[in-house]
N, C-alpha and C positions, 0 to 999 in steps of 0.2 A: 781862866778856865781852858784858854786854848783848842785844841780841837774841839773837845770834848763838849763845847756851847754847841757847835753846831747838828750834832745828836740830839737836842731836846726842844722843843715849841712846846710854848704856853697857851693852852686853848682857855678861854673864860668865855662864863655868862657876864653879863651885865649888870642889870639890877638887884640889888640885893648882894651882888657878891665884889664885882670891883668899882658901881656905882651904890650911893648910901639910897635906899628903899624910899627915904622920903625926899631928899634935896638934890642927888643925880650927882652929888659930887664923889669925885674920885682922889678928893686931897690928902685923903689920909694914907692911901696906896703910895703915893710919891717915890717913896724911899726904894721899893720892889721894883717901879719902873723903870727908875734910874738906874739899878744896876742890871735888869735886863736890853736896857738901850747901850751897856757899856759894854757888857759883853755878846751880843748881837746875838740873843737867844729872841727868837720871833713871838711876837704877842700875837694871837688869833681872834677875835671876836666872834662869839658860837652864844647868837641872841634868838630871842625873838622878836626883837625891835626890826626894824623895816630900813631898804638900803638908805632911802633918805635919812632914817636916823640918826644912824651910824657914819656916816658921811662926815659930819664935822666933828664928828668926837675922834673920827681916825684921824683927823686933819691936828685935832690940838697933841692927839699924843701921838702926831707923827709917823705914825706906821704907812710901810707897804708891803704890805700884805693881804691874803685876802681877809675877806668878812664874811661870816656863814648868817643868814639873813633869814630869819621867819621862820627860827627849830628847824632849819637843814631844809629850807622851801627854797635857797638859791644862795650863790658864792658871791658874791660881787670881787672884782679883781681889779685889783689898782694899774694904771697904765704900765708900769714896773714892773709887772707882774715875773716876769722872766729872769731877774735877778737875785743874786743871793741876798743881798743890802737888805734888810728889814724896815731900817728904820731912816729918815731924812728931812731936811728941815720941809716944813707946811707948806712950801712952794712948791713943793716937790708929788706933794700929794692928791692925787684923783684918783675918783672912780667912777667912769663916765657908766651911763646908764646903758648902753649896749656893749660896756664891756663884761658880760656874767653869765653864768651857768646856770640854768632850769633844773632841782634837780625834784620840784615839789609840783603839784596840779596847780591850774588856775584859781584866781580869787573870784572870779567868773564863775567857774564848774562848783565851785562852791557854794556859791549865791543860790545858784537853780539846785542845789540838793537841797537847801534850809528850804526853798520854798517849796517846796513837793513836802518834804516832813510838813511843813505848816498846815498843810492843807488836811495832815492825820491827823494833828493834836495841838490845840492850843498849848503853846508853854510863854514861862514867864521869862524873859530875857531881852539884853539889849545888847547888840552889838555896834560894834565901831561905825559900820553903814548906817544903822539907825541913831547915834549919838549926833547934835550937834556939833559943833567944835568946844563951845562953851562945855557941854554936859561932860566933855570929855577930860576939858582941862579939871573938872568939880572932881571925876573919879580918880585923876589920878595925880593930880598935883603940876604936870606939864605948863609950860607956858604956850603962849600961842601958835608961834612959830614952828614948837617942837611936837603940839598937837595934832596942827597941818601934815608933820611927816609922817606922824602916827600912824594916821589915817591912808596914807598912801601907801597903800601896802598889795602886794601882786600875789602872795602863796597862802595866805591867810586870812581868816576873821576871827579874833577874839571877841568874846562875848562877857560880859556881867551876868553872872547866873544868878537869878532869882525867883525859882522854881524849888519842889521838893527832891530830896534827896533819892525817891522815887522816879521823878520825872526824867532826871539826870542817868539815871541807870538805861533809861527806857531809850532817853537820847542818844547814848554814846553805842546802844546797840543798835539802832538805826541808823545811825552813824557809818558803823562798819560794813553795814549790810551794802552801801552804797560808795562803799569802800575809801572812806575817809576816817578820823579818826579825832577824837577829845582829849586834851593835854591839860591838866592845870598849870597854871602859872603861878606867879605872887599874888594879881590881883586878879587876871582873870580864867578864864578856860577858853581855849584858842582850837578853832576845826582846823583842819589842815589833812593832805594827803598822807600816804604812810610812807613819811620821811620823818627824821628824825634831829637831834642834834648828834646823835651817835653815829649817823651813816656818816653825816658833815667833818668829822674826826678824820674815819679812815678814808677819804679824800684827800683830805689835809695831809694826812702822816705819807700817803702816797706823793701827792705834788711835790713834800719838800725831799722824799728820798729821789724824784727824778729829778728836780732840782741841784741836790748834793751829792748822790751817787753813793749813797749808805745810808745805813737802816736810820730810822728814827722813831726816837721815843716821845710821847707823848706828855705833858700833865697839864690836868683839869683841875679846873678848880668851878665850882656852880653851887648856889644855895634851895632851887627846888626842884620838884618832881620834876619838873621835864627836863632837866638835869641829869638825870638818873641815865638814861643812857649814853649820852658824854663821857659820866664820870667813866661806866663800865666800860669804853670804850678805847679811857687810856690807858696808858701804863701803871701812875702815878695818879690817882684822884685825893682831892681834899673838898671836905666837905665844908663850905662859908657857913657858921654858924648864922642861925636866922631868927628873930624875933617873932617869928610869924607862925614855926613849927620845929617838930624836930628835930634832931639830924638825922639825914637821909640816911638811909642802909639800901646800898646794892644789891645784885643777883649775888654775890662771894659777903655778903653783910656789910656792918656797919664800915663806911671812911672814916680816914684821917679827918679831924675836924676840929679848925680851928677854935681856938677862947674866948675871942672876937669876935665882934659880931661886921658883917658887911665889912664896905673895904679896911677897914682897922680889922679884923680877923685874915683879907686876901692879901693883905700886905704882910702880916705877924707871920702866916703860913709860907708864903713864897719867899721870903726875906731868910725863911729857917732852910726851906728847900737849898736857893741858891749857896747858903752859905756850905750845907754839906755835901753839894755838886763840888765845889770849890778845895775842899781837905780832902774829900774820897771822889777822884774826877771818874775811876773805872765807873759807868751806870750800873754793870753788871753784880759787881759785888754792894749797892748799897741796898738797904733794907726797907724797898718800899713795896707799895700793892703792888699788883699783877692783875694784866689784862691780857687782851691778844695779842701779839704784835704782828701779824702777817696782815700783808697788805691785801684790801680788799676792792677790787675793779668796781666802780658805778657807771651804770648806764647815763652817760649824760647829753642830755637835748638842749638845744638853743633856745 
């Protein structure tokens, strides 16, 4: 693909899309990763898993690159951070905990806003603070190790909502009033400040054009709503067909979306991508969605 790789980064969700929804494996993607590590087109992780999470899953597939951590609540940046190389054997790999960009509110500032709502309205819910470890690993299949990092989390609380569909409306406008905001997930609904996985994008698309010193194109690939502004955010979205609901439709309507479900659909998808990067290498003339491309400056804090 020659030059024309280092024009395009792969931004992905996680679960559901290049991790399988019930078992976390990514074995059936293989094939995608492999020819993205061959031809040095950068894989991004744009989760809402937490930096601990992420940590050794960057480790096994090798990346250095950043990690967008908690739906755009902070970058984690691999000590490499400054180099073109994407990709390098596991030795090679860290991401030290003061090496990262703030770009989301406290998990703190968050805490004292649930409790002030609490004190309006009883509602029914459980979030990760109030979850044992055990309860956690019952909700979502994790092991223990990987529950522990769950929970370690600096930009966010995900909650198990079990409330009316009522309550939930009443929540997420109190919510904003105190200027935070409600995202569904796969399994749960996550508070967080007003960042996003979409701000987290044009971040990325900016670091790798000061990086390379030309423009860069974007493709996502993400299976749910809070997905949605990722996808809008690239150039190129596909939508990871999902067992869980339907395919997502954008602010421009419905994505590209794969026949597959989870990584057997992120593999099927990026496997078709790459191959017609490879026959038609101009970006310009091939035949996919449109987003913005101009780059957009974040305010970002330590």
């Amino acid at each position: 693909m020659g030059d024309n790789a280092q024009r395009w980064v792969v931004v992905t969700d996680l679960d559901g899309s290049l991790l399988d929804h019930n078992t976390y494996s990514f074995d059936a993607a293989l094939p995608a990763l492999s020819t993205l590590k061959e031809v040095g087109i950068p894989l991004i992780l744009n989760t809402s898993k937490t930096q601990s999470e992420c940590k050794d899953l960057a480790k096994k597939l090798g990346l250095l690159t950043p990690i967008v951590v908690e739906n755009g609540g902070g970058i984690s940046l691999p000590i490499r951070s400054d180099v073109a190389e994407p990709y390098g054997p596991p030795s090679m790999v860290e991401y030290p905990e003061d090496h990262s960009i703030r770009l989301g509110v406290s998990r703190e500032s968050i805490h004292q806003v649930l409790d002030e709502i609490s004190e309006c309205r009883s509602l029914c819910y459980r979030s990760f603070a109030q979850m044992s470890i055990d309860e956690l690993r019952a909700c979502t299949g994790l092991d223990r190790e990987a529950a522990i990092n769950a929970q370690l989390r600096q930009f966010s609380e995900p909650l198990l909502w079990e409330d009316t569909p009522e309550a939930l409306a009443w929540f997420k406008k109190r919510l904003h009033s105190k200027g935070l905001r409600l995202i569904r997930g796969g399994r749960f609904h996550t508070v967080s400040g007003l960042h996003d996985k979409g701000g987290a994008v044009h971040w990325i698309r900016s670091f790798f054009a000061s990086l390379w010193h030309k423009p860069i194109d974007v493709l996502a690939l993400g299976d749910g709503p809070n997905d949605i502004t990722m996808l809008d955010a690239a150039n190129h979205a596909i939508c990871v067909r999902s067992p869980a609901h339907p395919p997502l439709v954008g602010n421009q309507g419905p994505y590209s979306t794969s026949h597959l479900e989870g990584p057997s659909g992120w593999n099927e998808s990026l496997c078709d991508f790459l191959q017609k990067l490879k026959t038609n290498p101009s970006s310009k003339e091939m035949n996919f969605g449109t987003a913005s491309d101009s780059l957009e400056d974040l305010t970002i804090t330590a």
